[in-house]
C-alpha positions as CSV (number, residue, x, y, z in Angstrom):
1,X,3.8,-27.5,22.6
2,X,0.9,-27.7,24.8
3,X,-1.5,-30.1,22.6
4,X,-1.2,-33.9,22.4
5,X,-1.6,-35.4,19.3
6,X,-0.4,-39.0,20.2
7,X,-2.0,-41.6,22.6
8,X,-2.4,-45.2,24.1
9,X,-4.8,-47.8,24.5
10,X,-4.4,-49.8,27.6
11,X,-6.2,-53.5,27.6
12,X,-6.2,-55.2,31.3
13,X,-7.5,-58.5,32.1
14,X,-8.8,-59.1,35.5
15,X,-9.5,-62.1,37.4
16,X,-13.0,-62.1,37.2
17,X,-13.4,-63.8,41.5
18,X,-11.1,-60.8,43.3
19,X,-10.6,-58.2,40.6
20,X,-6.4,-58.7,40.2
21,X,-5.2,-57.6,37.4
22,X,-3.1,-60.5,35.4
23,X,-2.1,-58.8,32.2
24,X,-1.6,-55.6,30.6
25,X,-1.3,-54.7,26.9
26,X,-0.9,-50.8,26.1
27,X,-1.4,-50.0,22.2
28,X,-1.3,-47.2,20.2
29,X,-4.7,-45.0,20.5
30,X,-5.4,-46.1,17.1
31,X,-5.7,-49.3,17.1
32,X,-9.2,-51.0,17.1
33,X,-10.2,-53.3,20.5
34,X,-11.7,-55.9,17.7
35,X,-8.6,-57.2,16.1
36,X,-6.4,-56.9,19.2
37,X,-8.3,-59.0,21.6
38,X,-5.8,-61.9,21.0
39,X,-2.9,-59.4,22.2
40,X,-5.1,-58.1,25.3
41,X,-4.9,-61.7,26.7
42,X,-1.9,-62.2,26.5
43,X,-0.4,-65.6,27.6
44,X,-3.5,-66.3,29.6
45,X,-6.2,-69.3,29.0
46,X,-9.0,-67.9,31.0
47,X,-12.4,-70.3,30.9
48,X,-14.5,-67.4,30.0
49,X,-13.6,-63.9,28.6
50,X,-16.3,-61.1,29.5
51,X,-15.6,-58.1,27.0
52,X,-17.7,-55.5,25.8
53,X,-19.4,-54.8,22.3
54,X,-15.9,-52.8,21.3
55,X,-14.7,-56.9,20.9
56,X,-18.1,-57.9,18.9
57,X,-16.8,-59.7,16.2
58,X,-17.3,-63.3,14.0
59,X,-13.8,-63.2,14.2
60,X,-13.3,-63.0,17.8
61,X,-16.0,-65.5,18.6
62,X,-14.2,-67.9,16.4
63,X,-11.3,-67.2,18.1
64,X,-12.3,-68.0,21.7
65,X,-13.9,-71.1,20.3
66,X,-10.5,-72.3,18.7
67,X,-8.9,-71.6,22.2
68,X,-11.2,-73.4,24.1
69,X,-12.6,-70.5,25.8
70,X,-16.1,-69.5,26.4
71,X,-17.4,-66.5,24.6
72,X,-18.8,-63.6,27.0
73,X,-18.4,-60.7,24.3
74,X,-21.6,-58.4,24.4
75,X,-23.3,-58.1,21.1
76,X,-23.6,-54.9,19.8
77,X,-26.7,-54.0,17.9
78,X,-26.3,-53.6,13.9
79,X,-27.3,-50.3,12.4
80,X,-31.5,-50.6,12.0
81,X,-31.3,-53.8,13.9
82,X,-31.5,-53.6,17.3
83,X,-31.0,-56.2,20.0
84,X,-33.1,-59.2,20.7
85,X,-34.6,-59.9,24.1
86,X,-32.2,-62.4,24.7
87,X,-29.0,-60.4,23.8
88,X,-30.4,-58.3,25.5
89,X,-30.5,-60.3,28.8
90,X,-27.0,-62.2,27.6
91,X,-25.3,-58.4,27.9
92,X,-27.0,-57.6,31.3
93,X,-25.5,-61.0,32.5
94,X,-22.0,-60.3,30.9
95,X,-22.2,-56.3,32.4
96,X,-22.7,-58.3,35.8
97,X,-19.2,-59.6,35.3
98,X,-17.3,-57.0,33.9
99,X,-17.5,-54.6,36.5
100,X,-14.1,-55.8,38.2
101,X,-12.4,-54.3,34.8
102,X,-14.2,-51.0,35.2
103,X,-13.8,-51.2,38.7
104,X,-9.8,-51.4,38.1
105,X,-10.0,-48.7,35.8
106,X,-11.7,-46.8,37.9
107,X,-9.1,-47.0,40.4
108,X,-6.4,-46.9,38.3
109,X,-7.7,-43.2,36.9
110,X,-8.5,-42.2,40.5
111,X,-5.6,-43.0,42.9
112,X,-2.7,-43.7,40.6
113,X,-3.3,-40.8,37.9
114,X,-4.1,-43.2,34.7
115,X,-5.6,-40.3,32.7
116,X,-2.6,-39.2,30.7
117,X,0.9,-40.8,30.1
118,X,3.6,-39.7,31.5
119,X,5.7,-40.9,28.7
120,X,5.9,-40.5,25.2
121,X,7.1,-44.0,24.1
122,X,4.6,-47.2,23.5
123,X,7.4,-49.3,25.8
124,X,8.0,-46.3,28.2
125,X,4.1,-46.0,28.5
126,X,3.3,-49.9,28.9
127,X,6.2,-49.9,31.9
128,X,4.4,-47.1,33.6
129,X,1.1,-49.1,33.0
130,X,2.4,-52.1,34.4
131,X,3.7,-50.4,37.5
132,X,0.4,-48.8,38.1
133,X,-1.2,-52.6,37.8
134,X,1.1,-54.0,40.0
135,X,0.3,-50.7,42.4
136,X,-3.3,-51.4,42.5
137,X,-3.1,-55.5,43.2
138,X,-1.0,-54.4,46.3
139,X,-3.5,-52.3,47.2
140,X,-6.3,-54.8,45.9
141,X,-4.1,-57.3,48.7
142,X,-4.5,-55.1,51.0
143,X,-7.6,-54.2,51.0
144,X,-8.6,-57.8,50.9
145,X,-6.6,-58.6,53.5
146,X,-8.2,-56.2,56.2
147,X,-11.9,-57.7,55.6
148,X,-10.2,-61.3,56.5
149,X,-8.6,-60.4,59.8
């Protein structure tokens, strides 16, 4: 009928100097951000990962440290244990990073209609993701393109 009962995650990781997007992962709504974030980056070996405190995890910071990678994960308080001063200054550091990935969400809800799927299928659904990524780094091109000529 009219109700949804079904969605989808999608993970992108941007370049964190222009903001392209250079992979896409779509999911199942159900699945947590803490155990996928070895599927979010795909094939990529970025030097530093800048995620939010949906990735805080001994696990994923054992992770990036077996891949080489620097850890930029923002911690996320514990229940009646709050942040220290210098997560908390670590997360307003990381949050000065990150805004390229909420800056391509943004845009992606905005101008290409990322709100809902227009599909009902996890591969249907990451194809229309993928098309919408590769939509928004032409734009991204030529946006960057008419501040350099």
């Amino acid at each position: 009928g009219k109700k949804s009962y079904f969605g989808y995650k999608a993970f992108i990781v941007t370049d964190s100097e222009d903001g392209f997007i250079r992979h896409v992962e779509v999911l199942p709504a159900n699945a947590s951000e803490v155990r996928n974030l070895e599927g979010a980056l795909g094939p990529l070996k970025p030097r530093r990962v800048y995620a939010d405190k949906g990735y805080y995890s001994s696990e994923n910071k054992e992770l990036l440290r077996r891949k080489g990678i620097k850890n930029g994960i923002m911690y996320k308080a514990a229940r009646n244990k709050g942040l220290s001063r210098l997560e908390k200054v670590f997360n307003r550091l990381v949050s000065s990073h990150r805004y390229l990935v909420e800056q391509a969400f943004g845009t992606l809800k905005r101008r290409f209609g990322m709100t809902r799927a227009t599909y009902m299928t996890l591969r249907k659904v990451k194809a229309e993701v993928i098309r919408k990524a590769m939509a928004f780094n032409l734009l991204k091109a030529l946006n960057l393109r008419g501040k350099h000529a």
